[in-house]
ZAMARGU-4260 file (C-alpha; in steps of 0.2 Angstrom, whole numbers, plus 5000, padded with zeros to 4 digits):
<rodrens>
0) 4991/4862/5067 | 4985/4858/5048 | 4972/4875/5051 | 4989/4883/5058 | 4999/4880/5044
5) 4984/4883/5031 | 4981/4901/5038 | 4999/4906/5038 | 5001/4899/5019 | 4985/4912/5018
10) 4993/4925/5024 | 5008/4922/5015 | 5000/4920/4995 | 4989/4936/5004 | 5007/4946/5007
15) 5012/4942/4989 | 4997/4943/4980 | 4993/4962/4985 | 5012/4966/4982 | 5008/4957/4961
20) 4992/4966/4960 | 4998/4984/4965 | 5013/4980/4953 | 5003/4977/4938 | 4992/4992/4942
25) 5009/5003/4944 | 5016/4995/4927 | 4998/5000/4918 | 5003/5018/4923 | 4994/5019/4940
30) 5008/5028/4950 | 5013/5038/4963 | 5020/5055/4964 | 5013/5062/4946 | 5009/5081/4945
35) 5009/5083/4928 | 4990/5084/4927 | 4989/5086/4905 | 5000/5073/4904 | 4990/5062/4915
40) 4972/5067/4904 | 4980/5064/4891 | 4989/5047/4891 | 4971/5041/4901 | 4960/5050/4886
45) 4975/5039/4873 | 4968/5021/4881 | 4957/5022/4894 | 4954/5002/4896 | 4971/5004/4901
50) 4969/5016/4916 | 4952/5007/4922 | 4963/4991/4923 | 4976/4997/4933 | 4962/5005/4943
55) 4954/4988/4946 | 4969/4979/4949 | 4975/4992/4964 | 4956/4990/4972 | 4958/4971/4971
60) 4975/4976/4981 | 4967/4987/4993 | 4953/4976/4996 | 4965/4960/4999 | 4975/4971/5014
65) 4957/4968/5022 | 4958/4950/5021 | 4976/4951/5025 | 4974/4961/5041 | 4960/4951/5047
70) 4971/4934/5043 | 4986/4941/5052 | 4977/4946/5070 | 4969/4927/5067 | 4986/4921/5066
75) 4996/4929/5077 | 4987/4938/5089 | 4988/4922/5102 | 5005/4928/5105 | 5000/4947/5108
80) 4981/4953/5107 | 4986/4969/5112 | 5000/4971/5097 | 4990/4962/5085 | 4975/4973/5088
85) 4986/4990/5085 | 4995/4981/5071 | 4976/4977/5063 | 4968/4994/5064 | 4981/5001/5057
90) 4983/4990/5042 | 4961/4991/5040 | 4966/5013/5041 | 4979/5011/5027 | 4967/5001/5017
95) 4953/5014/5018 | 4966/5027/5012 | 4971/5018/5000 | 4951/5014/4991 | 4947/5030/4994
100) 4961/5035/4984 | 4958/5026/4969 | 4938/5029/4969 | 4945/5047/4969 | 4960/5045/4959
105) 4944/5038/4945 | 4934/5055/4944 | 4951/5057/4930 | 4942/5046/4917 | 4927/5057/4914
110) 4938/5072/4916 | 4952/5066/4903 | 4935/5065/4889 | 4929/5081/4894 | 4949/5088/4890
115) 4949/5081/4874 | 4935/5091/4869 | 4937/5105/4879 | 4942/5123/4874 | 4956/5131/4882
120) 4950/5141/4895 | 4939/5126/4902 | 4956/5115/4898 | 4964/5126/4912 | 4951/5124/4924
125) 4950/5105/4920 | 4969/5104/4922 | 4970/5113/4939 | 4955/5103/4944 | 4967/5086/4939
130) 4982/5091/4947 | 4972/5091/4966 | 4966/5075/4961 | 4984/5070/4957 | 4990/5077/4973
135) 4977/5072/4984 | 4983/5054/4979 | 5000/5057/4984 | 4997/5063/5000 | 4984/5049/5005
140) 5000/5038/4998 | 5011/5044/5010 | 4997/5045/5023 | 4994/5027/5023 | 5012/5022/5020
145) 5013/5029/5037 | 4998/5018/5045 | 5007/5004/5036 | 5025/5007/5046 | 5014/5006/5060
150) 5006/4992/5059 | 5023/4985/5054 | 5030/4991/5068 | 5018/4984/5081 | 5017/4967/5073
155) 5037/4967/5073 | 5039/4972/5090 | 5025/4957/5094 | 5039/4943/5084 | 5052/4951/5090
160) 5045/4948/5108 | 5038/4931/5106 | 5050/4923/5093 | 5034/4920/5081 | 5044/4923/5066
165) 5063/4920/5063 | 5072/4935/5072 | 5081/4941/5054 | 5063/4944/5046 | 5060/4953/5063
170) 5074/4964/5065 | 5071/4969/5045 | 5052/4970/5048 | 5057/4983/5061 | 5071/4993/5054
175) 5061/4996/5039 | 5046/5001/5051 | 5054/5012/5062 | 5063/5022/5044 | 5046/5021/5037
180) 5037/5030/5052 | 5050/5044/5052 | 5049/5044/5034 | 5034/5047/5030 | 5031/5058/5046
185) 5043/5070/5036 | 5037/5068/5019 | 5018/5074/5028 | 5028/5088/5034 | 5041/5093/5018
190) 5034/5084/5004 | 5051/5087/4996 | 5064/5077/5008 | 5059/5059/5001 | 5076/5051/5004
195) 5069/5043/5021 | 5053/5037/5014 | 5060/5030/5001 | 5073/5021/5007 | 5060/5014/5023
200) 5046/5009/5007 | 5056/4999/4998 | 5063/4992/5015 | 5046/4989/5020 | 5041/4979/5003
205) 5058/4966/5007 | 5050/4964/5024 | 5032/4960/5017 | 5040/4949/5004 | 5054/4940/5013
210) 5038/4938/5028 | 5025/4932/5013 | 5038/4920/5006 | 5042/4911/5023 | 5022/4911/5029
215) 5018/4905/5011 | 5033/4891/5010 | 5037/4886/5026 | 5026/4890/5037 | 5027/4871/5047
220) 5044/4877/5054 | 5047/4885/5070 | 5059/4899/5071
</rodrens>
C-alpha cells in the first residue's frame, strides 16, 4: 500500500512537473505556431542564453513524459495491461516527437549568428531555411498532441472501466481526448481549422492537472 501510494504521488508531481517545465520554456519564448522566421533569428540572435534555456527546460519536459509513461503502466496497468500498454506506447511516441523537435527546433541558434552577419541574399536563403524549421515544429506539435489524446483516450476508457480514478476526472480525461483526437486529426489535415484542437488541448491540460493533483494529493483514497 505505502509503494502504492508512493508511485501514484510520483505520477502525480510527474503530471505537474512536465506541465511547470514546458511552461517556463513557452514563457522564455519557446512556442508553438510561430512562422515568422526573421523575427524568430532575430529575437534568438538578441539573447540566446534565453532560447538555449527554454530549449533545455522543454527536453527536461520531454524526457519526464518517459518517466511518466513508464510510472503510469506501473501503476495502473493491474487494472487493464491491454489499455495501459496502448496508453504507454503512445505517450513514449509523443515523447520522441516531441525531443526530436526540439533537437531540431536547436539548428536556430547557429542559424540566428550566421543572420546577423549575413548579406542579404544569403539572409533569404537562411530565412526560408528557418521558416521549415519553424514549421516542422508545428506539425510534429500537432502530431504528438494527437499520440497524446490517444494515450488519454485509452487510459480513460481503462478508469472509466475499472473505477481506478473518480469517474469526474474520467469522463473529463475522455471528453478532452476524444476532441483532441478529432482535433488534431483535422489540424494534420487543414492546418487552418484550429478551433477543435484548441479547445481539446487546453481540455487535455485540465485533465492532466486536475489527474496530477489528485495522484499527487490524495492518492490513499479510493474513488
Amino acid at each position: 500500500m505505502i509503494i502504492e501510494v508512493f508511485a501514484k504521488r510520483l505520477c502525480g508531481f510527474l503530471f505537474l512537473f512536465i506541465l511547470a517545465t514546458n511552461a517556463a520554456s513557452v514563457a522564455l519564448g519557446n512556442e508553438i505556431g510561430e512562422d515568422d522566421s526573421v523575427a524568430k533569428l532575430r529575437m534568438i540572435n538578441d539573447d540566446p542564453n534565453k532560447f538555449q534555456i527554454s530549449i533545455v527546460l522543454a527536453l527536461i519536459s520531454h524526457v519526464s513524459i518517459v518517466a511518466l509513461a513508464v510510472m503510469l503502466y506501473i501503476v495502473f496497468s493491474p487494472y487493464n495491461k491491454s489499455l495501459a500498454f496502448v496508453g504507454t506506447i503512445f505517450r513514449l511516441g509523443e515523447s520522441l516527437i516531441l525531443i526530436y523537435n526540439e533537437i531540431n527546433f536547436l539548428g536556430l541558434l547557429n542559424m540566428a549568428k550566421e543572420y546577423a552577419v549575413a548579406g542579404d541574399a544569403e539572409k533569404i536563403a537562411l530565412s526560408v531555411s528557418g521558416r521549415i524549421i519553424l514549421q516542422t515544429k508545428n506539425s510534429g506539435f500537432t502530431l504528438a498532441m494527437s499520440l497524446l489524446s490517444i494515450y488519454a483516450l485509452a487510459y480513460c476508457i481503462l478508469f472509466l472501466s475499472s473505477g481506478a480514478i473518480p469517474m469526474m476526472i474520467g469522463w473529463l480525461g475522455l471528453a478532452a481526448s476524444v476532441l483532441s483526437v478529432v482535433g488534431s486529426g483535422i489540424k494534420l489535415v487543414e492546418p487552418g481549422f484550429e478551433i477543435l484542437f484548441t479547445i481539446g488541448f487546453l481540455l487535455m491540460m485540465l485533465f492532466e492537472i486536475t489527474f496530477g493533483g489528485w495522484l499527487l494529493f490524495y492518492p490513499h483514497k479510493i474513488p
